[in-house]
LOGUDREN-916281 format. One record per residue (C-alpha): residue number from 1; z, y, x. Coordinates in steps of 0.5 Angstrom, whole numbers, plus 2048, in hexadecimal, padded with zeros to 3 digits. Layout:
<numis>
NUMI    k   zz   yy   xx
NUMI  NUM    Z    Y    X
...
</numis>
This chain:
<numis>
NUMI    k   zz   yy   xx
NUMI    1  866  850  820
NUMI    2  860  84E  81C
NUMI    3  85C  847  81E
NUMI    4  855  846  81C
NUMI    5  854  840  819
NUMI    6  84D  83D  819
NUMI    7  84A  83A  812
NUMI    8  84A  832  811
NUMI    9  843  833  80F
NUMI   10  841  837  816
NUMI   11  845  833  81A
NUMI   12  842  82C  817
NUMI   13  83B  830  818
NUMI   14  83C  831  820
NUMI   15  83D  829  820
NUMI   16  837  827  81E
NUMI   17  833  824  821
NUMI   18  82C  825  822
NUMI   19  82A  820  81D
NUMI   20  82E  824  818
NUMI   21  82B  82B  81A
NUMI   22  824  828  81A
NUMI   23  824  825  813
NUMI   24  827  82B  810
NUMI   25  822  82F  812
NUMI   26  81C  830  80C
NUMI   27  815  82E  80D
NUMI   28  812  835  80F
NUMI   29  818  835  814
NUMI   30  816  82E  817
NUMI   31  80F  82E  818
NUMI   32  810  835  81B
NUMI   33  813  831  820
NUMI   34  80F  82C  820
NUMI   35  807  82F  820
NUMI   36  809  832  828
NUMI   37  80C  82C  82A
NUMI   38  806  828  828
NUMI   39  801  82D  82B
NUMI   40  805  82C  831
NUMI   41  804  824  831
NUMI   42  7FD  825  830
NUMI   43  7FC  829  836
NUMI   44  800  825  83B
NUMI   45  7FC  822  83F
NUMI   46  7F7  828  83F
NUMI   47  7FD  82C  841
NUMI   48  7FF  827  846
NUMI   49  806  82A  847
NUMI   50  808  829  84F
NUMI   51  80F  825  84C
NUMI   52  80C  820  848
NUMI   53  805  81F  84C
NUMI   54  804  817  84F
NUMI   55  803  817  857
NUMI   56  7FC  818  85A
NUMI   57  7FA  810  859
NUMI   58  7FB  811  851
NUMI   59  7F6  816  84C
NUMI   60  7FC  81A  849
NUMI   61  7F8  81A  842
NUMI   62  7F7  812  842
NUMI   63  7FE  812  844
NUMI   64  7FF  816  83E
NUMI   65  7FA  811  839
NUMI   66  7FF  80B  83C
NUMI   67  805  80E  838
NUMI   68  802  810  832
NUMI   69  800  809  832
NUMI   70  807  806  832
NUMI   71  808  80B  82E
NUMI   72  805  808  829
NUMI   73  806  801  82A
NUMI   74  80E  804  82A
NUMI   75  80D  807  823
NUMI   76  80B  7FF  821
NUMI   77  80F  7FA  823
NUMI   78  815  800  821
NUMI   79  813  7FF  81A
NUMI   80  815  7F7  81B
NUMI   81  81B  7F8  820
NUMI   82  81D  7FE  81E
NUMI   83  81C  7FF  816
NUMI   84  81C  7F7  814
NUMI   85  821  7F6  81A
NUMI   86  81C  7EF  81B
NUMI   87  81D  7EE  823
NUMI   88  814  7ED  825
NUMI   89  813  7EB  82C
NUMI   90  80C  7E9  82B
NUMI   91  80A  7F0  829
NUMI   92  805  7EF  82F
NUMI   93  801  7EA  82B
NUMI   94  7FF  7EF  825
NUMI   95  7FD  7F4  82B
NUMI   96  7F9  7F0  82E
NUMI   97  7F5  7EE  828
NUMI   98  7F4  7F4  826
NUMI   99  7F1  7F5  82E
NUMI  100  7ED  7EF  82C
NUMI  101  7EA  7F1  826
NUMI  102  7E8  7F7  829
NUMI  103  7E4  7F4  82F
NUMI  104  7E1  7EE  82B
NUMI  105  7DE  7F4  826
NUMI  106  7DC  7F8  82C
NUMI  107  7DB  7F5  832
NUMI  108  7D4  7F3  835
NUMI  109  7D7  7ED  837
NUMI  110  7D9  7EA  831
NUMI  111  7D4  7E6  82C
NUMI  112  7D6  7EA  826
NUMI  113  7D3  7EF  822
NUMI  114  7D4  7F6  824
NUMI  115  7D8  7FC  821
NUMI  116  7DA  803  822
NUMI  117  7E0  804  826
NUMI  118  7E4  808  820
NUMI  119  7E1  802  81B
NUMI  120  7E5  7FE  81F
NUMI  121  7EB  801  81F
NUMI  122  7ED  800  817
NUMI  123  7EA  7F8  818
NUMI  124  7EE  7F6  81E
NUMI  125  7F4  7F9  81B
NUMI  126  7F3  7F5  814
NUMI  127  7F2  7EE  818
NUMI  128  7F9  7F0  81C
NUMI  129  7FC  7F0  815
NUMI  130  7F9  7EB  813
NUMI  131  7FB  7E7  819
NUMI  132  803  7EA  817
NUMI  133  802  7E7  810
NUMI  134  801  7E0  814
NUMI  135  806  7E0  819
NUMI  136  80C  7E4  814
NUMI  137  80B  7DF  80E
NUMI  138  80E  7D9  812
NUMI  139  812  7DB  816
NUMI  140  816  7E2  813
NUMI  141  81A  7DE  80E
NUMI  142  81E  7DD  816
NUMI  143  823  7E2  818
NUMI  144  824  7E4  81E
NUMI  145  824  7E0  825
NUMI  146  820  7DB  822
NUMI  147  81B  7E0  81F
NUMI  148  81B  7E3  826
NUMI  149  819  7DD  82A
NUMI  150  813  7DB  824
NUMI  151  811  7E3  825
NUMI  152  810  7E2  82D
NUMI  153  80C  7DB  82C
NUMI  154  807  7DF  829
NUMI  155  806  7E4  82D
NUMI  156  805  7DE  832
NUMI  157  801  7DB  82E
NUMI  158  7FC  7E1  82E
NUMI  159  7FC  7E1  835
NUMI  160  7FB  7DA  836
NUMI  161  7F5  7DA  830
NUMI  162  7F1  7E0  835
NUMI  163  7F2  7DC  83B
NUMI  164  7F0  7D5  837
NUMI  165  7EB  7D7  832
NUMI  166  7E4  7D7  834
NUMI  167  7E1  7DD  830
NUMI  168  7E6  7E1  832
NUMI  169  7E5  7E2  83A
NUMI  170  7EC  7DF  83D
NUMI  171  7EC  7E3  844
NUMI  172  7E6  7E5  844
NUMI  173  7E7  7EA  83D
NUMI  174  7E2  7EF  83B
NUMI  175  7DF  7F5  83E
NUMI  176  7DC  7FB  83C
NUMI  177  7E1  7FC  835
NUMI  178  7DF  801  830
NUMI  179  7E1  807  830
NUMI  180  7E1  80D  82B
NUMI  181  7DB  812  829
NUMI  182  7DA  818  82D
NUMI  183  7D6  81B  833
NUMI  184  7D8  821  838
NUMI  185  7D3  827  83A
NUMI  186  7D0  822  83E
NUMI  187  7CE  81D  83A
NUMI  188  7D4  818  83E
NUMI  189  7D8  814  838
NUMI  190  7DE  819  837
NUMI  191  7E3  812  836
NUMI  192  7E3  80F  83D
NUMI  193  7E7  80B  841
NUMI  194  7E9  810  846
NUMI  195  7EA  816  841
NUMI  196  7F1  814  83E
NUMI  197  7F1  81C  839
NUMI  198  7ED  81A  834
NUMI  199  7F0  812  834
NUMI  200  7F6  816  834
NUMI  201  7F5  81B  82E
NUMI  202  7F2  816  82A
NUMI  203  7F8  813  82B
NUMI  204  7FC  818  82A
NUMI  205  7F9  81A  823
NUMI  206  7FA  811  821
NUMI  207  801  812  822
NUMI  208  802  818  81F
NUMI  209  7FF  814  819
NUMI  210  803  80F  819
NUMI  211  809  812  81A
NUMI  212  807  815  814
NUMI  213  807  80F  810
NUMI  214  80D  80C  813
NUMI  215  810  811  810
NUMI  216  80E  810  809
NUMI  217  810  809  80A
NUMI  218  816  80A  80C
NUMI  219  818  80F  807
NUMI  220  815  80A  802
NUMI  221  818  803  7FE
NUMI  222  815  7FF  803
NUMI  223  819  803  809
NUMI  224  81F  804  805
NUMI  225  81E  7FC  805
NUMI  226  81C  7FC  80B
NUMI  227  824  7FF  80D
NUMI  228  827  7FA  808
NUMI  229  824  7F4  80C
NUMI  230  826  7F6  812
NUMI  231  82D  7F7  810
NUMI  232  82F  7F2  80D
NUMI  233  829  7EE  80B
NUMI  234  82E  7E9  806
NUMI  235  830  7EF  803
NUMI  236  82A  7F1  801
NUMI  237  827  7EB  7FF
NUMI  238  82D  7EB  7FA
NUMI  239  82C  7F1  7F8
NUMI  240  825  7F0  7F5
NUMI  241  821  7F2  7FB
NUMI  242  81B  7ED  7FD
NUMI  243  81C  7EC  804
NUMI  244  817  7E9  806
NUMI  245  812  7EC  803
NUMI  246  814  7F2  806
NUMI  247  815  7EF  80D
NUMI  248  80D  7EC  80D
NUMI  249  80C  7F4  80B
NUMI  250  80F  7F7  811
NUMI  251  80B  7F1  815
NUMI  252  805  7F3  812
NUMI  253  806  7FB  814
NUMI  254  808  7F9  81B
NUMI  255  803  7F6  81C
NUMI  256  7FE  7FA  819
NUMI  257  800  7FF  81F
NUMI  258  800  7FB  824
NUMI  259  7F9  7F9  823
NUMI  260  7F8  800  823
NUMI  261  7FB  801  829
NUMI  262  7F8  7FB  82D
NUMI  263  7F1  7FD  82B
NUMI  264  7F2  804  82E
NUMI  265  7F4  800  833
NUMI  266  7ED  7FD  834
NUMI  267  7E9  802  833
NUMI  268  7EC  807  839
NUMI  269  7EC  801  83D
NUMI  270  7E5  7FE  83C
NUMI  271  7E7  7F8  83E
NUMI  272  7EB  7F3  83B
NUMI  273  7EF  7EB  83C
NUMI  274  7F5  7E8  83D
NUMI  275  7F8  7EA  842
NUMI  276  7FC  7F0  83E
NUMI  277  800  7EC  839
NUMI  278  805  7E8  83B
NUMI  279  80D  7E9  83A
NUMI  280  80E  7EE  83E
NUMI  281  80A  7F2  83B
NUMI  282  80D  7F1  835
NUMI  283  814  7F2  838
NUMI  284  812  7FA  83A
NUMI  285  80F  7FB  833
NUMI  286  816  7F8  830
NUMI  287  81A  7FC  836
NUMI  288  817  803  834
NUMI  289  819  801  82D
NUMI  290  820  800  82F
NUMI  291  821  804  834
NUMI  292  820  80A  830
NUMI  293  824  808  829
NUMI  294  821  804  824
NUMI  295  81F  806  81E
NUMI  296  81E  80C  820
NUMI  297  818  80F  820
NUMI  298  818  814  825
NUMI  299  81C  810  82A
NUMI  300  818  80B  82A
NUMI  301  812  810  82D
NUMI  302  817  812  832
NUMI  303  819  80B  833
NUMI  304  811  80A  834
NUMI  305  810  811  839
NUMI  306  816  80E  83D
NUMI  307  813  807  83E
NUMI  308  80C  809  83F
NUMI  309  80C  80F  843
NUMI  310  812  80E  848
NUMI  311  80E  809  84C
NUMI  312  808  80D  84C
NUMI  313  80B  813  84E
NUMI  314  810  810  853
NUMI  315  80C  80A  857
NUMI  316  810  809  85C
NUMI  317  814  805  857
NUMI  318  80F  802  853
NUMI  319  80F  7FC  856
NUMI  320  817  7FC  854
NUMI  321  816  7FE  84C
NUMI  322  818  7F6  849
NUMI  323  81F  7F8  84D
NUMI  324  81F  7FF  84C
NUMI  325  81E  7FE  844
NUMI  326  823  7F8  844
NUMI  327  829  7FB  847
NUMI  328  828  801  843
NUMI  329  827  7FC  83C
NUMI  330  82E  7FA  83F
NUMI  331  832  800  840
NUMI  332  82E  803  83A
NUMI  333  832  7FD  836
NUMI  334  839  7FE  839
NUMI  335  839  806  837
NUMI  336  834  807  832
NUMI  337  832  801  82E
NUMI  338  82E  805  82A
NUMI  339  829  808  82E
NUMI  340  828  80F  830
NUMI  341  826  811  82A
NUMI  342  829  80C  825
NUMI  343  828  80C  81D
NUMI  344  82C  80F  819
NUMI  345  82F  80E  813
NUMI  346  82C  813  80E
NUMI  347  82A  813  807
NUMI  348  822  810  807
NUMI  349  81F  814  801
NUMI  350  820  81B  7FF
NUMI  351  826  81B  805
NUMI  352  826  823  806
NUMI  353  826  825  7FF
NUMI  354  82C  822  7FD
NUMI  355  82F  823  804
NUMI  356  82E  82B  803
NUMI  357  830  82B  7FC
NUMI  358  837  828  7FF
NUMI  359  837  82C  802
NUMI  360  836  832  7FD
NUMI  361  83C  82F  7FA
NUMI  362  840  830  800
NUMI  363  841  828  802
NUMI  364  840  825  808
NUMI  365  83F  81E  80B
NUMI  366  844  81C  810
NUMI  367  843  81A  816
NUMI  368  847  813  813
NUMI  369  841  813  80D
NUMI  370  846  815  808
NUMI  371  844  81B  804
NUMI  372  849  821  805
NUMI  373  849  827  7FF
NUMI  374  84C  82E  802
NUMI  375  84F  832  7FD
NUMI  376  84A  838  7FA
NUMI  377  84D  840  7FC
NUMI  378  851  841  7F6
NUMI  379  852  83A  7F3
NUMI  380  859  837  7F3
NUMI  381  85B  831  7F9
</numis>
């Protein structure tokens, strides 16, 4: 009686994950998979699938921009909680500066000079960073809670300063906030406050951009620091890694995109004041990062989907999504600390080529982490 036996090699490819898979495909293979998916992306709200559409008192499209939005935002703050493991509840504050900067360059209210809305964008994204320089070098030499509750003073700050501060409008705030170029077949603007698909595919298109650089980041010295300071931020200070330079750049890169995001934010809205900037804000951007895996890109984005879109489509327990969201948070902790998706360990820079030439060699990576050879056919145990 004989006995089919199956290959080691086979049987570790049925066990991999679809990360694993994912990574082992070439280039040409992944972006087959990834254009038609984009595609699909782009046209969502055009499609309005009768799965995800909102209820009749919510405009799918601008449902759809709202999640794009936190999307963005997302991919920010996950670069200085996910990548630098810095813990930032104040994000809100580089949101509502970037919102700031786009009503003061753009809104008739304000006694400024006035800009183009795509002018705007790159300033209002510089004086975020700047303004991650100013909050990062006092306070990122602290670790941990400490940093956490001086992050969350300064979203407070921000919030305090738009309610005190003359120029700025308090409740009041600015109307008629710019918006992009641009005219419909009837010389009505195409960028206005009740069609979300060109809000939401501007977006889109920003996100994808970002991702993309992001990405370089990650697979860079600077994201390989990054990983390091997270880790173990003694470690890799003893090690000859200059952590605070490093951490001032995750700042800065967080929030250069949360000021993206926040004056995306003012220009569909038209309307900007201080009454969207508070903590609990910032507690749903933190919540989409963590509640998808953090570090890692494409939870995060699921993550956002989750907390900007279930409100939306369910509104009979939007009022309860504080609740919702914190017990998930809590369940989520218990089963699965890492998020949704978590990040996994992997090699940041030419990862695939020398897994596949492992491979090639007929090695094999644990699941322990230990390095495993199988005997080539014809060579001696």
């Amino acid at each position: 009686m004989t006995t089919t036996t199956t290959p080691p090699a086979a049987a570790t490819a049925k066990k991999r994950s679809f990360g694993e898979r994912w990574n082992n495909l070439s280039r040409v293979q992944q972006w087959g998979i990834l254009i038609p998916l984009v595609v699909l992306i782009y046209f969502l709200p055009v499609l309005n699938p009768p799965i995800l559409t909102t209820q009749p008192g919510y405009d799918f499209p601008i449902a759809m921009f709202e999640v794009a939005r936190y999307a963005l935002v997302a991919i920010g703050l996950n670069v200085v909680v996910g990548q630098a493991g810095l813990l930032d509840l104040g994000y809100v504050g580089f949101f509502a500066i970037g919102a700031y900067v786009m009503a003061l360059f753009t809104s008739p209210d304000s006694s400024l000079s006035h800009l183009p809305f795509l002018v705007v964008l790159p300033i209002a994204m510089a004086v975020t960073m700047v303004f991650g320089v100013i909050l990062g070098t006092p306070t990122l030499r602290l670790r941990g809670d400490y940093l956490a509750i001086v992050t969350l003073g300064f979203g407070e700050i921000v919030r305090l300063l738009a309610d005190n501060v003359g120029p700025l409008r308090g409740n009041s705030g600015f109307k008629e906030v710019g918006h992009p170029p641009g005219t419909n077949a009837d010389g009505s603007p195409l960028f206005n406050n009740s069609n979300g698909i060109p809000w939401y595919w501007l977006c889109v298109t920003l996100i994808i951009a970002v991702l993309f650089l992001v990405g370089n980041l990650e697979r860079s010295r600077v994201g390989r620091a990054w990983v390091a300071i997270r880790d173990d931020e003694d470690a890799a200070e003893i090690m000859g890694v200059p952590t605070f330079k490093f951490k001032i750049w995750a700042f800065i890169s967080g929030a250069a995109i949360g000021g993206l995001s926040g004056a995306l934010y003012a220009g569909q809205l038209g309307f900007v004041n201080n009454q969207k900037f508070d903590v609990v804000t910032s507690m749903l951007f933190l919540a989409a990062v963590i509640l998808g895996g953090s570090g890692n890109k494409v939870g995060v984005l699921l993550g956002a989907c989750v907390v900007a879109y279930v409100p939306l489509r369910f509104q009979a327990i939007a009022e309860y999504k504080y609740l919702i969201f914190g017990l998930a948070l809590i369940i989520l902790m218990i089963f699965r600390p890492q998020g949704l998706l978590g990040a996994r360990q992997r090699l940041l820079a030419y990862g695939r080529q020398a897994y596949q030439r492992l491979l090639g060699r007929g090695e094999q990576i644990s699941s322990d982490g230990a390095l495993q050879t199988e005997p080539t056919p014809g060579s001696k145990p």
